[in-house]
N, CA, C and O atoms as CSV, one atom per row, in Angstrom:
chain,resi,resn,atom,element,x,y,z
A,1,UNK,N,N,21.828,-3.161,-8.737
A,1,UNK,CA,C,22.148,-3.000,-7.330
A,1,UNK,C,C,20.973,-3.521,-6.499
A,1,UNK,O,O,19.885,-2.976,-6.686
A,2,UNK,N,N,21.058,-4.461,-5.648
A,2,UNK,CA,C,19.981,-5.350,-4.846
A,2,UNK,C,C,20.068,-4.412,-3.522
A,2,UNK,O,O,21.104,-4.296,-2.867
A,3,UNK,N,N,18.879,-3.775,-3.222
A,3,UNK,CA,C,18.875,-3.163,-1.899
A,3,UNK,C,C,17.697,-3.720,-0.747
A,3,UNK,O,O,16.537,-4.019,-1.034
A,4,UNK,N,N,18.121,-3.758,0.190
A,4,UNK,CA,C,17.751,-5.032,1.238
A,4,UNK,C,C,16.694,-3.659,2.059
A,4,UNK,O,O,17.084,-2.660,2.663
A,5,UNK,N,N,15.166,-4.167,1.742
A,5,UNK,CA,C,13.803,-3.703,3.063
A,5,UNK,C,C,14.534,-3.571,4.463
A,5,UNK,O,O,15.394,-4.352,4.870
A,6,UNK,N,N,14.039,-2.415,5.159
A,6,UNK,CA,C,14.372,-2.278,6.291
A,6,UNK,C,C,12.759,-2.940,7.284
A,6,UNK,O,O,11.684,-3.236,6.762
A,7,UNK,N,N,12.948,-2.977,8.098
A,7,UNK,CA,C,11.735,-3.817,8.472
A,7,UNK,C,C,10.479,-2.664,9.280
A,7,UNK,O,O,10.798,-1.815,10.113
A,8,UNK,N,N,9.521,-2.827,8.947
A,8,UNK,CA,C,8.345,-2.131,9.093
A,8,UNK,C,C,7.935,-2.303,10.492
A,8,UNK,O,O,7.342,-3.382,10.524
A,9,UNK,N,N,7.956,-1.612,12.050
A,9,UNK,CA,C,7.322,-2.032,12.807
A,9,UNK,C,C,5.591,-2.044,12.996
A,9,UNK,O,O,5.172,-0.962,12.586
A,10,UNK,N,N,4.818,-2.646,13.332
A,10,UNK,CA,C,3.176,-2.942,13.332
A,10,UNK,C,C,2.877,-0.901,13.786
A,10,UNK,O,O,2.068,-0.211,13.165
A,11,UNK,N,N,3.559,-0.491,14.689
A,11,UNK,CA,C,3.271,0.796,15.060
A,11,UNK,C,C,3.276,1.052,13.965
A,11,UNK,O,O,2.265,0.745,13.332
A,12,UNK,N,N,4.588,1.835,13.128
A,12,UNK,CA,C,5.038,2.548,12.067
A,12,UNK,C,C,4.279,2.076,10.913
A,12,UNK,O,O,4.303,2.832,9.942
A,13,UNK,N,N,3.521,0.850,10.785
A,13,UNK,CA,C,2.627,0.279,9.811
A,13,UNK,C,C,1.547,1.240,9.985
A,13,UNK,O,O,1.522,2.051,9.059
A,14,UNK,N,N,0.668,1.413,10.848
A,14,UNK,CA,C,-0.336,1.671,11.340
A,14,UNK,C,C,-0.572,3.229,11.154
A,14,UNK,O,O,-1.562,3.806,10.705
A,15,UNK,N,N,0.846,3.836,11.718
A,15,UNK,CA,C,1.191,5.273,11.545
A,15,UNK,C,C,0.963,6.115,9.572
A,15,UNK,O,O,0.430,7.087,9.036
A,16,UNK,N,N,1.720,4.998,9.241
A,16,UNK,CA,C,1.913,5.348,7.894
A,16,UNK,C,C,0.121,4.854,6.495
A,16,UNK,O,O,-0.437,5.446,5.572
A,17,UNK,N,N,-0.055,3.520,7.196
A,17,UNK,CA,C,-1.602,3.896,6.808
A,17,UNK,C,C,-1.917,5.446,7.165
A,17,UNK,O,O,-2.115,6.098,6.140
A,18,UNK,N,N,-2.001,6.097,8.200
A,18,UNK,CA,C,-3.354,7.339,8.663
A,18,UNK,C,C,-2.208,8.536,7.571
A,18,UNK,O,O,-2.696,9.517,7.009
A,19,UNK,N,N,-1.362,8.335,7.513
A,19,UNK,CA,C,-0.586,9.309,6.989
A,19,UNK,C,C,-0.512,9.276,5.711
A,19,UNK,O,O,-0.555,10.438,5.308
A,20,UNK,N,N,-0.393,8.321,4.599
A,20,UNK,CA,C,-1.174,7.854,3.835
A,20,UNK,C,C,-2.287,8.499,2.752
A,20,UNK,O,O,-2.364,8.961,1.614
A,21,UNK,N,N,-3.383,8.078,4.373
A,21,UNK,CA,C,-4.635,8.781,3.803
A,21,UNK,C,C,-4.415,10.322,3.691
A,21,UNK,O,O,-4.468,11.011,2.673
A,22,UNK,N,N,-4.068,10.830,5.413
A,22,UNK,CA,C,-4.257,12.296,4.856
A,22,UNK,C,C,-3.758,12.869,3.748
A,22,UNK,O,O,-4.348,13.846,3.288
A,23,UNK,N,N,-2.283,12.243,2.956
A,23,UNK,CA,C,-1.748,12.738,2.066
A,23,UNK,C,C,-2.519,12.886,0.855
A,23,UNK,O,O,-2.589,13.984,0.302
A,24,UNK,N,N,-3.234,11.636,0.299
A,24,UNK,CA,C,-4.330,11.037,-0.614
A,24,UNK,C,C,-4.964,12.731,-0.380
A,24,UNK,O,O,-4.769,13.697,-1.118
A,25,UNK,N,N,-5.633,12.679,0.691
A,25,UNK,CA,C,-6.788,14.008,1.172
A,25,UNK,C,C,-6.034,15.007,0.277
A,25,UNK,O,O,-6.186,14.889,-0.939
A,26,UNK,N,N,-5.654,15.469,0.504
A,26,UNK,CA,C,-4.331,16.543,1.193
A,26,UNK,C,C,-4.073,16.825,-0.838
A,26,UNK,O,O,-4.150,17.865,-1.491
A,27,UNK,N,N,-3.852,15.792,-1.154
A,27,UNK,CA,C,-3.489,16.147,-2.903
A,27,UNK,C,C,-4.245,16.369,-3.575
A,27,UNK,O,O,-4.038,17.245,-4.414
A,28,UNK,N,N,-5.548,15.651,-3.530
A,28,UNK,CA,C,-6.767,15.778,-4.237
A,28,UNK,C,C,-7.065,16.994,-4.100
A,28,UNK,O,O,-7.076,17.576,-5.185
A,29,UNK,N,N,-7.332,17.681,-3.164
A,29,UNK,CA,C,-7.607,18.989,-2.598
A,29,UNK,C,C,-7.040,20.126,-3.216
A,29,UNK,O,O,-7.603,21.172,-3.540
A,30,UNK,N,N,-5.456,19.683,-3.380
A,30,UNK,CA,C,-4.113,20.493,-3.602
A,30,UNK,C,C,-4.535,21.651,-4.899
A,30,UNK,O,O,-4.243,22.839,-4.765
A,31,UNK,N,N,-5.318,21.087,-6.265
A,31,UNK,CA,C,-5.808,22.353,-7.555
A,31,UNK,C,C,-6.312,22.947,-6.938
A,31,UNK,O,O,-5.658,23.987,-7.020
A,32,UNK,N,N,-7.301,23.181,-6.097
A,32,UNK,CA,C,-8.322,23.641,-5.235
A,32,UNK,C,C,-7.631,24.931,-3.986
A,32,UNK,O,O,-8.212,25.735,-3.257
A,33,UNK,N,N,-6.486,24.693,-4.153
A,33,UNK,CA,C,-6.211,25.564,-2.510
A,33,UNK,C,C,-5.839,26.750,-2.750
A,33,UNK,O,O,-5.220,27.084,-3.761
A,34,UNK,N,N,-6.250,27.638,-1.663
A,34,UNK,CA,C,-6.493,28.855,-2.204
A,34,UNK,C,C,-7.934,29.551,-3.216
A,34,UNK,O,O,-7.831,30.646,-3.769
A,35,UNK,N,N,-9.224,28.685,-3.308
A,35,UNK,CA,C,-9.863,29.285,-3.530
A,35,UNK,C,C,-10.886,29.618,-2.685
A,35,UNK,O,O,-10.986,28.984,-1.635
A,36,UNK,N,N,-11.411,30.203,-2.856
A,36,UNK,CA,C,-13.100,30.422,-1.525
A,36,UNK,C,C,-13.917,29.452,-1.916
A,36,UNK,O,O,-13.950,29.134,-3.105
A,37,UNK,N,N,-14.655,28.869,-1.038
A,37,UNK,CA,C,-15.111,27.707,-0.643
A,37,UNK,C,C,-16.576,28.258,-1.936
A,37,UNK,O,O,-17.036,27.291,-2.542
A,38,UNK,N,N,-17.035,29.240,-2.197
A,38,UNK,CA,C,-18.128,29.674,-2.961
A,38,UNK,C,C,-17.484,29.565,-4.316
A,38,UNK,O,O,-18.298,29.398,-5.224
A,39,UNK,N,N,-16.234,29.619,-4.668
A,39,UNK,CA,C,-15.646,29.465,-6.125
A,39,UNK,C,C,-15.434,28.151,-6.291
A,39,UNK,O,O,-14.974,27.909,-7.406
A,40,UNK,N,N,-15.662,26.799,-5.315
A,40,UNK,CA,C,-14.886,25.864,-5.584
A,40,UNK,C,C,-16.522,25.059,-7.006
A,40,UNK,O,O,-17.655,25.501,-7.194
A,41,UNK,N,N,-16.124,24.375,-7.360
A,41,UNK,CA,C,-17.352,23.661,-8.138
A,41,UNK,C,C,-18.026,22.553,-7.239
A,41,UNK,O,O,-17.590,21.902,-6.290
A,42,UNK,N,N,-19.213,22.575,-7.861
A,42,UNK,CA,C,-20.433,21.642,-7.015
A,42,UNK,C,C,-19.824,20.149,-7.528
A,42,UNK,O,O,-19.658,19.339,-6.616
A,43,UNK,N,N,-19.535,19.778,-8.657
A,43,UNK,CA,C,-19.177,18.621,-8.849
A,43,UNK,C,C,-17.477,18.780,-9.254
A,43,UNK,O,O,-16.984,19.464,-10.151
A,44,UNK,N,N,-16.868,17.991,-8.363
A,44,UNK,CA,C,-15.037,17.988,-8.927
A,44,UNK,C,C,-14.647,17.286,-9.963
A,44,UNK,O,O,-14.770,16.101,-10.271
A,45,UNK,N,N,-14.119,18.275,-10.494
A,45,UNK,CA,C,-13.674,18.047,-11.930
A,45,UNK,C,C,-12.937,17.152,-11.860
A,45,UNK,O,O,-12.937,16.351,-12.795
A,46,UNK,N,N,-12.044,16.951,-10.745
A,46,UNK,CA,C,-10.718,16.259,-10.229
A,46,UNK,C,C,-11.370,14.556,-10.025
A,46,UNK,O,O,-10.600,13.596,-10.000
A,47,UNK,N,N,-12.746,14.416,-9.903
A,47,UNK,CA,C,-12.768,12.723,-9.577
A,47,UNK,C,C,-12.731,12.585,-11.165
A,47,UNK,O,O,-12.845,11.400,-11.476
A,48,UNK,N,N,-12.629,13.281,-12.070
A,48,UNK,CA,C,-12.753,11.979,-13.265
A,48,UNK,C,C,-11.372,12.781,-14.035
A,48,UNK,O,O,-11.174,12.673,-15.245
A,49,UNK,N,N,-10.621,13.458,-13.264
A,49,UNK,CA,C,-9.225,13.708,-13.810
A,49,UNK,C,C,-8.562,12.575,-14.012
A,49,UNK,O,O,-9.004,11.462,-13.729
A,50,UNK,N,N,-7.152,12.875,-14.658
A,50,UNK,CA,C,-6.082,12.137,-14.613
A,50,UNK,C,C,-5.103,12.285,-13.945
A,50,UNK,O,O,-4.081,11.613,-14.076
A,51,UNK,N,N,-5.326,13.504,-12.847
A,51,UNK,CA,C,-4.431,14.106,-11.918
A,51,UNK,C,C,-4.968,13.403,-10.597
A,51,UNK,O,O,-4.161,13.026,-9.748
A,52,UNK,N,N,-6.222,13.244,-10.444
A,52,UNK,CA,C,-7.190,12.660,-9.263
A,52,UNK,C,C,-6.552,11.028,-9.608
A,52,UNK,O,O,-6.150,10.410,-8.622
A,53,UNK,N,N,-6.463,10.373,-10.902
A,53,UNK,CA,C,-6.655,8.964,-11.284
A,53,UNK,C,C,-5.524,8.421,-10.539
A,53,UNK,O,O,-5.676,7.472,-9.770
A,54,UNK,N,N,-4.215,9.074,-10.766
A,54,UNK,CA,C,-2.538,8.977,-10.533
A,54,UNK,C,C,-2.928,9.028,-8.795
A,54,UNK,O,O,-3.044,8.043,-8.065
A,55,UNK,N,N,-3.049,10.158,-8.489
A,55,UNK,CA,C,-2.740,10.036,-6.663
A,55,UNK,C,C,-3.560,8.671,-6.590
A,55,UNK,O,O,-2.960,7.597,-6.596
A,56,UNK,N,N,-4.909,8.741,-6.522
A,56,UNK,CA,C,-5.931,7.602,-5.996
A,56,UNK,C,C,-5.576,6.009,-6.708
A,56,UNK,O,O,-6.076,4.976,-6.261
A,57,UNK,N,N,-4.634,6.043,-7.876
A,57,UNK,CA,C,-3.528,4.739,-7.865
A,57,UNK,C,C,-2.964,4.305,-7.237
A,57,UNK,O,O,-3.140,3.260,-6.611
A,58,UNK,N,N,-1.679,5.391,-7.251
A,58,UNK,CA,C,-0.671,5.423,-6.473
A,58,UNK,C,C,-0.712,5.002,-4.709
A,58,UNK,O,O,-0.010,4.244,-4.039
A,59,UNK,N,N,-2.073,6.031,-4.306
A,59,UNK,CA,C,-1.941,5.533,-2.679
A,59,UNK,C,C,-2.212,4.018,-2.797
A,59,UNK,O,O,-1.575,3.088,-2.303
A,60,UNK,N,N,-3.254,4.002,-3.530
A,60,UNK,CA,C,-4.193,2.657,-2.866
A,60,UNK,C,C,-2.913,1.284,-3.610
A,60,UNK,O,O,-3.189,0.094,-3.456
A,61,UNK,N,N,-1.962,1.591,-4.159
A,61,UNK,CA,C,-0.958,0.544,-4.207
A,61,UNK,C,C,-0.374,0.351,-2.503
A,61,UNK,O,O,-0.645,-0.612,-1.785
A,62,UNK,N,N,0.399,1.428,-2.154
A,62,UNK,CA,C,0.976,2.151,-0.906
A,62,UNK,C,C,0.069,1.532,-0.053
A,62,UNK,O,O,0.715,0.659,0.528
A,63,UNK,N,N,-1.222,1.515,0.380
A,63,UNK,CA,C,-1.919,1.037,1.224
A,63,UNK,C,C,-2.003,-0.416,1.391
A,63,UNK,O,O,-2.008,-0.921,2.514
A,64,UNK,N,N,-2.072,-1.137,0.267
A,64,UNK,CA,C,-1.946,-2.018,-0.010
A,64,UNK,C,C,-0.982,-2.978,0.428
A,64,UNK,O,O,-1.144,-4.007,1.083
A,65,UNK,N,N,0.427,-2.272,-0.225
A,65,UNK,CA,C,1.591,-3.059,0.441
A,65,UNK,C,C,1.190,-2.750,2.223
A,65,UNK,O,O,1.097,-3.731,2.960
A,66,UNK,N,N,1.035,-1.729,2.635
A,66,UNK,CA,C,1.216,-1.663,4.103
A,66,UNK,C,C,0.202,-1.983,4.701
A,66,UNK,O,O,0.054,-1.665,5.881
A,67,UNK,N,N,-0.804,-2.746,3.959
A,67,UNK,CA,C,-1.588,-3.655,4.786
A,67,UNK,C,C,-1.155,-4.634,4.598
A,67,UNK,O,O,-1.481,-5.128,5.677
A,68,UNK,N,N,-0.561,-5.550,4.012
A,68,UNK,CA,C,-0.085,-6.539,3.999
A,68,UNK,C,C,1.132,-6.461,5.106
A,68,UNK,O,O,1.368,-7.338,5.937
A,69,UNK,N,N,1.731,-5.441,4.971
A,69,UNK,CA,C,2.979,-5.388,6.146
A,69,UNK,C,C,2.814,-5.601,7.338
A,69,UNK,O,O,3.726,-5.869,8.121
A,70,UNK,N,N,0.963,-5.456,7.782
A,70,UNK,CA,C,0.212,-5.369,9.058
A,70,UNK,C,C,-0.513,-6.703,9.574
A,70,UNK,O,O,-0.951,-7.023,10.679
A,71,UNK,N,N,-0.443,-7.622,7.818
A,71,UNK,CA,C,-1.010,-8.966,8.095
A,71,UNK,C,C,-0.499,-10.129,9.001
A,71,UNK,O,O,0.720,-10.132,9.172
A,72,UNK,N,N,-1.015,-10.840,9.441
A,72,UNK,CA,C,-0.506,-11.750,10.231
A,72,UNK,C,C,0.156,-12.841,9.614
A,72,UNK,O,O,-0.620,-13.379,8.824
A,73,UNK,N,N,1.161,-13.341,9.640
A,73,UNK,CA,C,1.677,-14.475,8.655
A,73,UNK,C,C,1.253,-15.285,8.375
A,73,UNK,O,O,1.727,-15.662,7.303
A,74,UNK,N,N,0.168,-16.194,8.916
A,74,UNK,CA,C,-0.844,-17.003,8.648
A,74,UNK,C,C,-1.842,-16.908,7.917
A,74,UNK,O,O,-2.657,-17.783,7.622
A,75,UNK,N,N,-1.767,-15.123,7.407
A,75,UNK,CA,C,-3.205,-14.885,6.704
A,75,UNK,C,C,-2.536,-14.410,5.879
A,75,UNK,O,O,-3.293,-13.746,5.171
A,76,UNK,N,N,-0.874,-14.295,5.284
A,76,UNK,CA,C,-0.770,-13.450,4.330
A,76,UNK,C,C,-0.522,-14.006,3.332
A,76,UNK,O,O,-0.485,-13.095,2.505
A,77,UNK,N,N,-0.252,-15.227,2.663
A,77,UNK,CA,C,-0.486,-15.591,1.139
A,77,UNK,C,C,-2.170,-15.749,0.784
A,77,UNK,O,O,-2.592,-15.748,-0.372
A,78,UNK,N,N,-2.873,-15.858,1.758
A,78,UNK,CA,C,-4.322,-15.983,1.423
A,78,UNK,C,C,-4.669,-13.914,0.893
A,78,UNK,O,O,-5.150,-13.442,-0.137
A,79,UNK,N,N,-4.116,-13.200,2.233
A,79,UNK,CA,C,-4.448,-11.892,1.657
A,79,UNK,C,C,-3.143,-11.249,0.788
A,79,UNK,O,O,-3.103,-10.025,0.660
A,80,UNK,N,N,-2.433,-11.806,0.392
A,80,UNK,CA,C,-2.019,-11.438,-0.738
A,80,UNK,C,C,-2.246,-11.439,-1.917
A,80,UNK,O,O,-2.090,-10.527,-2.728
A,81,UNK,N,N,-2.707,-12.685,-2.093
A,81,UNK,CA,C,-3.775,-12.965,-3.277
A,81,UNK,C,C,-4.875,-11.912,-3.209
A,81,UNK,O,O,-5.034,-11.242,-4.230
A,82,UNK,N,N,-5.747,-11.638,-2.040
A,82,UNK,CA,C,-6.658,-10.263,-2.695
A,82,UNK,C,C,-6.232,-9.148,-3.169
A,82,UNK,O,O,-6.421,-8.586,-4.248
A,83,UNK,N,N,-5.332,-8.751,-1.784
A,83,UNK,CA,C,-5.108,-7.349,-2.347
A,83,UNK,C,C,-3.946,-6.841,-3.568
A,83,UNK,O,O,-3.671,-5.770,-4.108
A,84,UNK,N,N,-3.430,-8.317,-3.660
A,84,UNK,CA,C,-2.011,-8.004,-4.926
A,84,UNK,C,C,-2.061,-9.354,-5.692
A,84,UNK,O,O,-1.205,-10.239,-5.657
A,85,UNK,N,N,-3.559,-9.341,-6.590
A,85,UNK,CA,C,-3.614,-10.334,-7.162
A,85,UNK,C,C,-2.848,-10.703,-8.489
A,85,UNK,O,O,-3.008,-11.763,-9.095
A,86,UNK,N,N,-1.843,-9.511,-8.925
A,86,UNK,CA,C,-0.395,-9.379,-9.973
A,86,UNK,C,C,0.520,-9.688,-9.552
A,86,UNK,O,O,1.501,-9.876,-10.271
A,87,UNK,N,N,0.561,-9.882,-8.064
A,87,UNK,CA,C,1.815,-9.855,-7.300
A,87,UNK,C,C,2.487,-11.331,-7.672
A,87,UNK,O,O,1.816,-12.361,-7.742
A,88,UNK,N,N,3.872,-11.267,-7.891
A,88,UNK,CA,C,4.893,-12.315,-7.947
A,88,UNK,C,C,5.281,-12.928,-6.795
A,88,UNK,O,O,5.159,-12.253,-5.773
A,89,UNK,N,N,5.767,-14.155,-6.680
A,89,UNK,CA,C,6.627,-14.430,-5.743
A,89,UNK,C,C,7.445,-13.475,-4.711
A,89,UNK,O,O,7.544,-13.306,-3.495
A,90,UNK,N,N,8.091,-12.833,-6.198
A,90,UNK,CA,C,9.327,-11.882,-5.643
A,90,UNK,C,C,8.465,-10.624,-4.749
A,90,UNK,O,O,8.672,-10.342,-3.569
A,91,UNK,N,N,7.653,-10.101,-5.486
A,91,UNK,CA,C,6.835,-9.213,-4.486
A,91,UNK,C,C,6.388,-10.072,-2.801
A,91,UNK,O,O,6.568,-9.377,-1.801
A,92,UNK,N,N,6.056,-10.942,-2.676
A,92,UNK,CA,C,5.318,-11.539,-1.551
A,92,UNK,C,C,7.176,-11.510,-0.627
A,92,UNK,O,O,7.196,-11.362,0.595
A,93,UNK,N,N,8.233,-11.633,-1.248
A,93,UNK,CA,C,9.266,-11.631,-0.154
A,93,UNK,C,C,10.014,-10.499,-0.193
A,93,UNK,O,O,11.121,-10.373,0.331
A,94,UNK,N,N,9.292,-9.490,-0.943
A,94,UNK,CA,C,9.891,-7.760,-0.590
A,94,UNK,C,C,8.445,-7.421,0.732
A,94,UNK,O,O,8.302,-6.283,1.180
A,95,UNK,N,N,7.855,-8.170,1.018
A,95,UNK,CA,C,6.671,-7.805,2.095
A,95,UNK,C,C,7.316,-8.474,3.075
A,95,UNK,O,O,7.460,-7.961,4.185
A,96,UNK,N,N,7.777,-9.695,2.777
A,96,UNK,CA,C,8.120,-10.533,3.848
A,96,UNK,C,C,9.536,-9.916,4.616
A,96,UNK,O,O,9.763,-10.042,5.820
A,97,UNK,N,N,10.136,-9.448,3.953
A,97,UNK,CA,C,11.386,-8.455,4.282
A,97,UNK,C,C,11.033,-7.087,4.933
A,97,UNK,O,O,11.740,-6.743,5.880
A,98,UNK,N,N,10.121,-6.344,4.576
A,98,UNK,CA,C,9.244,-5.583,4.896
A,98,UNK,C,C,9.037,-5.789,6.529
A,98,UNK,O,O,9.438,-4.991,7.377
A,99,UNK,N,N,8.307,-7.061,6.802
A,99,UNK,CA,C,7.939,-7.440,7.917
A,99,UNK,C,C,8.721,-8.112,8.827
A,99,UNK,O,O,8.339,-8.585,9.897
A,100,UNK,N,N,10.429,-8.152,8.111
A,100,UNK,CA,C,11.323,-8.266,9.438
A,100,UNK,C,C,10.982,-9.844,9.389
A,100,UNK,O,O,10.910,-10.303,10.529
A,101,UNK,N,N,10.741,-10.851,8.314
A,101,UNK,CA,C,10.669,-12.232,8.058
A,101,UNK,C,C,11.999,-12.306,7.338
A,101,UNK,O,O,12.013,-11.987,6.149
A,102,UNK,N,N,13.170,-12.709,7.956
A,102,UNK,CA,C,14.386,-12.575,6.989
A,102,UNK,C,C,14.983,-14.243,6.807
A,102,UNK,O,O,15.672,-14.420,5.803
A,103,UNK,N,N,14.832,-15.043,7.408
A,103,UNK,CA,C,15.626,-16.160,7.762
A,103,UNK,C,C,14.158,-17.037,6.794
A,103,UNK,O,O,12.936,-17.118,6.915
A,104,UNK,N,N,15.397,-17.635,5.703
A,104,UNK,CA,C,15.165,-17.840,4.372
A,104,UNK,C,C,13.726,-19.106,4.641
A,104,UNK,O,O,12.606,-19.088,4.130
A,105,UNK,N,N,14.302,-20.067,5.587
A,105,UNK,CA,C,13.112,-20.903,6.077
A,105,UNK,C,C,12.010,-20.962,6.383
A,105,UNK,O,O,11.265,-21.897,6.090
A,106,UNK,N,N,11.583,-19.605,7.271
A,106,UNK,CA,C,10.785,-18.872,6.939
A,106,UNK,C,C,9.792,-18.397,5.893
A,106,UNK,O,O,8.624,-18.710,5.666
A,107,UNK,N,N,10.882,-17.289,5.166
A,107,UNK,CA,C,10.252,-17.033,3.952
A,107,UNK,C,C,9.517,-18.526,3.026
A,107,UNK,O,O,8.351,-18.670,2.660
A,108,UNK,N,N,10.374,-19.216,2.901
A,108,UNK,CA,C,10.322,-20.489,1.883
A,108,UNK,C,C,8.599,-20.990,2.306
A,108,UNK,O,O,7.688,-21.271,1.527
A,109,UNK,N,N,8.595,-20.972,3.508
A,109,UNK,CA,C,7.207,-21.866,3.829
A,109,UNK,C,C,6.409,-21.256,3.471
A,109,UNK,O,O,5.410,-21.790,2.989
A,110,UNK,N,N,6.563,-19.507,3.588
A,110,UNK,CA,C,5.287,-18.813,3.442
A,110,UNK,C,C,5.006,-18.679,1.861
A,110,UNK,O,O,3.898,-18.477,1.365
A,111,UNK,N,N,6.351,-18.845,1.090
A,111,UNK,CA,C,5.987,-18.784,-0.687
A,111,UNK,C,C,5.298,-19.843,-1.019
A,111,UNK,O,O,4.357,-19.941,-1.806
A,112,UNK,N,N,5.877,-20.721,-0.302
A,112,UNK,CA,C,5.089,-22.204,-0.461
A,112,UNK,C,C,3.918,-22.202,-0.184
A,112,UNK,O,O,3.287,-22.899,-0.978
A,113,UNK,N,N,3.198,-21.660,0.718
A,113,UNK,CA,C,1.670,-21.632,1.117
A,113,UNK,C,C,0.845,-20.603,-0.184
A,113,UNK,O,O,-0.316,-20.577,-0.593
A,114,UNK,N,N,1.974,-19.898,-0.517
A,114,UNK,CA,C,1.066,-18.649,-1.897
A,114,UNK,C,C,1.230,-20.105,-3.044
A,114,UNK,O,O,0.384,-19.773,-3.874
A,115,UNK,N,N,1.416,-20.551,-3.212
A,115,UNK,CA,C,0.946,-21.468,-4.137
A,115,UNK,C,C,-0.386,-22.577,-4.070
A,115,UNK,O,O,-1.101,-23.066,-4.945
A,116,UNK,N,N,-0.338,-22.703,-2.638
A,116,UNK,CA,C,-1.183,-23.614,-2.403
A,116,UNK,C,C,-2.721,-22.873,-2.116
A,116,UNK,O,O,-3.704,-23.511,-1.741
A,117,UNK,N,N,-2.708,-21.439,-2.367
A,117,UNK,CA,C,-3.851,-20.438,-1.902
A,117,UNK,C,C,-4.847,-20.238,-3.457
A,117,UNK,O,O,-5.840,-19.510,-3.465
């Protein structure tokens, strides 16, 4: 079943970065809640977890795509290549869909420029 990106506005880009982060915050924290700030440990066990490893993946994929969603079209096969240097074709036009780039001519030039980057 092929399901079609709804398009990301630059606000709602921007929004969802800060929201994002706090969540990132917000989970890491999450083993931790509910204890007194004198019970918590001097060093967190949680940065070299596998519970810490998964969230701090997971966002920084999430961030990732939605910085690219925020890029300017002129800069985004150049910063696609940094920040999604695995990324396929097919990924670069689930961003481009993302960003409300739908009209195929379009897209085509900008896949064309990720080759030439």
């Amino acid at each position: 079943m092929i399901t079609r990106q709804k398009r990301i506005s630059d606000a709602a880009t921007q929004q969802l970065l800060l929201d994002i982060h706090i969540l990132k915050t917000v989970l890491l924290k999450l083993p931790f809640y509910g204890l007194d700030p004198e019970d918590m440990p001097e060093t967190s066990v949680l940065s070299q977890g596998m519970y810490a490893k998964l969230i701090i993946t997971k966002t920084t994929q999430i961030e990732g795509i939605l910085k690219l969603v925020a890029t300017p079209e002129d800069m985004l096969a150049e910063r696609f290549h940094i920040l999604w240097p695995s990324g396929l074709a097919a990924d670069l036009q689930m961003i481009l869909n993302l960003k409300g780039i739908v009209r195929r001519q379009d897209q085509q030039r900008i896949l064309d420029s990720l080759g030439s980057v």
